[in-house]
C-alpha positions, 0 to 999 in steps of 0.5 A, spaced: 902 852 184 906 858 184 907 862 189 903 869 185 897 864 185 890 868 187 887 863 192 894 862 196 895 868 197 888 869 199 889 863 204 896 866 207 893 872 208 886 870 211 890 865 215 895 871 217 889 875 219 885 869 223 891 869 228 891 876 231 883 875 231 882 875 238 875 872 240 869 875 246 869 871 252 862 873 252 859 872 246 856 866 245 851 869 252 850 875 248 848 872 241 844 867 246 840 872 250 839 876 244 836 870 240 831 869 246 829 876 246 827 876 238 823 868 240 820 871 246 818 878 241 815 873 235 811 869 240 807 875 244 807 878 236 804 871 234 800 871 240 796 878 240 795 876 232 791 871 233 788 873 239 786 879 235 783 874 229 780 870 234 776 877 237 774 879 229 771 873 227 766 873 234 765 880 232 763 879 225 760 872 227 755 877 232 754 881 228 751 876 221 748 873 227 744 879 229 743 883 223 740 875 219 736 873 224 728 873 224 725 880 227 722 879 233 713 878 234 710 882 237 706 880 242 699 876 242 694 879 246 690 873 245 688 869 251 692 862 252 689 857 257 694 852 261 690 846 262 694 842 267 692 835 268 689 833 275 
């Protein structure tokens, strides 16, 4: 390998570049804290959706229940006795 070779410049550069990078003590804590806030955001999202889809189907299952149902008799007039036995 010569020295005018692309990946070994590329490597001693990169190299060169990764030695003055100087790492966030508190990095970790901020990408941790920011992973839970879009965990908790995606759990309440997914709650309230099923919670909405839930509510719709017993809205509509309500509804054909009542818009299928046998209209109401009217009333008999008729006399209905009760016989009870002694």
């Amino acid at each position: 390998m010569s020295v005018d070779d692309p990946e070994t410049r590329l490597r001693n550069t990169l190299d060169s570049l990764a030695s003055t990078v100087v790492p966030s003590p508190d990095a970790y804590a901020n990408a941790r804290s920011e992973w839970q806030r879009r965990d908790r955001r995606r759990r309440l999202i997914m709650l309230v959706l099923a919670l909405v889809i839930v509510a719709v189907a017993d809205v509509v299952g309500l509804w054909a229940l009542h818009s299928f149902a046998e209209p109401d008799r009217p009333p008999r007039h008729e006399r209905i006795d009760v016989i009870v036995q002694p």
